[in-house]
N, C-alpha and C positions, 0 to 999 in steps of 0.2 A: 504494500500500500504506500508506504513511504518513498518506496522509487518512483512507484506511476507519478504520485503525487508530485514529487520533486521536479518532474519533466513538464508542469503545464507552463502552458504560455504565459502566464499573468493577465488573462484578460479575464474578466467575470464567465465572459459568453464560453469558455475552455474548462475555465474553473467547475462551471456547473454540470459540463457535460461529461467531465475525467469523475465528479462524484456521480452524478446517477451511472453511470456506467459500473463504478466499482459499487453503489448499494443493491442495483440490482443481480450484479455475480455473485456476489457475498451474502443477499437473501435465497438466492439458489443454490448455493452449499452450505444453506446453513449454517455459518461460521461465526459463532458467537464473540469469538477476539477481535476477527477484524473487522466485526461491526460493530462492537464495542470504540476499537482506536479510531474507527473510519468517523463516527460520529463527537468521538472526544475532542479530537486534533484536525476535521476539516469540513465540519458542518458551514457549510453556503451559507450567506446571510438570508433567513425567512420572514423578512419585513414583507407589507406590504408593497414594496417599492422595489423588490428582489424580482427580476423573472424567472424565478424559480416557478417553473409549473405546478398548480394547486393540488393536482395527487402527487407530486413528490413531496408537498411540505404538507399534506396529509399521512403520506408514510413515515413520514421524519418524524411528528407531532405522535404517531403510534407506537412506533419504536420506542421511543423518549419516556412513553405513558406505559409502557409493560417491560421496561429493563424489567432483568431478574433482581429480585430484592425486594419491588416494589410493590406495594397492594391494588389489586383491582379495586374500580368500584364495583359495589353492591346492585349492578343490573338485574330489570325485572324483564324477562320477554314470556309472551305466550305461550303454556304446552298446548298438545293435542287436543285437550277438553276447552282451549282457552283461556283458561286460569293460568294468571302468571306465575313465572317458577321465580323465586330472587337465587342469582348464584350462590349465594353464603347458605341458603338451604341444603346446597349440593356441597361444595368444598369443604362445610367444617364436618360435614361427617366420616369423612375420607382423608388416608394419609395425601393422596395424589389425584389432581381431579384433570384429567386430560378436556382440554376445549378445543373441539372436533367440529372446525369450518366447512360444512359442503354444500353442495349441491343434486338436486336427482338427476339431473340430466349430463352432470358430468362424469367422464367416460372415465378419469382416474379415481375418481370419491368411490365408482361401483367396481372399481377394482381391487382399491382396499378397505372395502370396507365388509368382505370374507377374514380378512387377514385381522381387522381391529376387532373381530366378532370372538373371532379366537384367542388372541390375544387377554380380551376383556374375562372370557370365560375364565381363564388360568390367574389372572393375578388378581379379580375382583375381592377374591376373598381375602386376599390380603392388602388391601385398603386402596385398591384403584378402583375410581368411577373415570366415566366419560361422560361430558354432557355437548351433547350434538346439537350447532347453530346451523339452522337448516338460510339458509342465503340464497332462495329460491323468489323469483318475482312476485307469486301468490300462492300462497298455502294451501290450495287445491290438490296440485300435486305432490306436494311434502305429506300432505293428510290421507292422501292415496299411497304414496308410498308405503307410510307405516302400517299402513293396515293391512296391506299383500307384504309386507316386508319386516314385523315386526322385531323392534328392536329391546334388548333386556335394562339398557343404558338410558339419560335422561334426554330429553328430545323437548329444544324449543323451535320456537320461527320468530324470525328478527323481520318485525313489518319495516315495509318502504322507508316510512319516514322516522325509524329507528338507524337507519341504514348509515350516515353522515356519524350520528355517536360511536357506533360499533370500528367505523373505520379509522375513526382518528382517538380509538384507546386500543386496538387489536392490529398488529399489522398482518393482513389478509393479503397478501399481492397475488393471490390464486387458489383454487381449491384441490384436493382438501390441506389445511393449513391446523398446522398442530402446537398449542401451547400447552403446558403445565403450570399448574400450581399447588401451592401445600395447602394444607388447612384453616390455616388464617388466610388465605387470599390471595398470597405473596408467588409473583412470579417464580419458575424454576429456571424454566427456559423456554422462550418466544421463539424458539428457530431448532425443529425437531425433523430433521428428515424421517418420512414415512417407511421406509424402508432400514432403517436404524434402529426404530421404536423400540423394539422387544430388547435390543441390546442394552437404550438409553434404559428402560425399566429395569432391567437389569443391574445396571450402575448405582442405580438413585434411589431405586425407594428402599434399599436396606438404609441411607443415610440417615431418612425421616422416624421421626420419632413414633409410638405404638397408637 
């Protein structure tokens, strides 16, 4: 990071394009460090007066808002009956609460989401949940889904005009999109490769307390 960086031009318009370049490689490997240092040591300025593009200073603004360490807020979204779920219903009663971004119509969410079924079976008992944000246009087919598809995990739907809050406290750059958190609410890790999962659970929730 510090080499690319050292080579920009010095112009703003270079500036901004050598960072979203490197935020979006380092959101697709998930690399906690260098998006850690990437944001410590060469965050763009996000005035309004910035040409910084408004979903990149919405994913800045997300990243910022779920570093690990940090406490979620206490979001309310709808489950399947309608009734809102608040997250802290689901997180304090579990060591580790996976927040599991998808979609129905997305071709990689139904790809792993056999893989998160099994996963969930083997470690629930020992203090993992998942609570699935369905990010679907209308709840029509999220509500069809679960009902030919049900699921043993917590299941809400983020309406439309919840849509702006969720982005700019969760960075989503695509689906499905995997954070953790412990029981109080506190980030573990915003940047979970899907195919790592069982390893990452592996590592981490023996650290957490019983």
């Amino acid at each position: 990071i510090d080499g690319i960086m050292a080579r920009r031009a010095g112009s703003e318009a270079v500036d901004i394009f050598v960072f979203k370049y490197l935020l979006v490689k380092l959101m697709d490997e998930k690399m906690e460090a260098g998006m850690h240092h990437l944001l410590t040591w060469y965050l763009p300025d996000c005035s309004d007066e910035s040409p910084l593009p408004d979903n990149t200073r919405t994913m800045i603004k997300a990243l910022q808002n779920c570093e690990p360490g940090k406490a979620i807020p206490d979001l309310q979204m709808p489950g399947p009956d309608g009734a809102n779920i608040s997250l802290s219903s689901v997180y304090t009663k579990n060591k580790m609460t996976l927040l599991f971004f998808w979609r129905t119509n997305c071709s990689h969410c139904k790809e792993f989401k056999p893989v998160l079924t099994d996963i969930y079976e083997r470690y629930h008992a020992q203090g993992l949940e998942v609570l699935a944000f369905s990010l679907d246009k209308t709840d029509s087919g999220w509500l069809e889904t679960l009902r030919q598809e049900p699921t043993k995990w917590v299941n809400v739907y983020v309406p439309n005009d919840r849509r702006l809050e969720l982005n700019q406290q969760f960075p989503i750059p695509s689906t499905p999109t995997l954070i953790s958190i412990d029981d109080k609410g506190r980030v573990l890790s915003r940047l979970i490769l899907r195919d790592q999962l069982e390893s990452y659970l592996k590592e981490n929730m023996p650290k957490l307390g019983n």
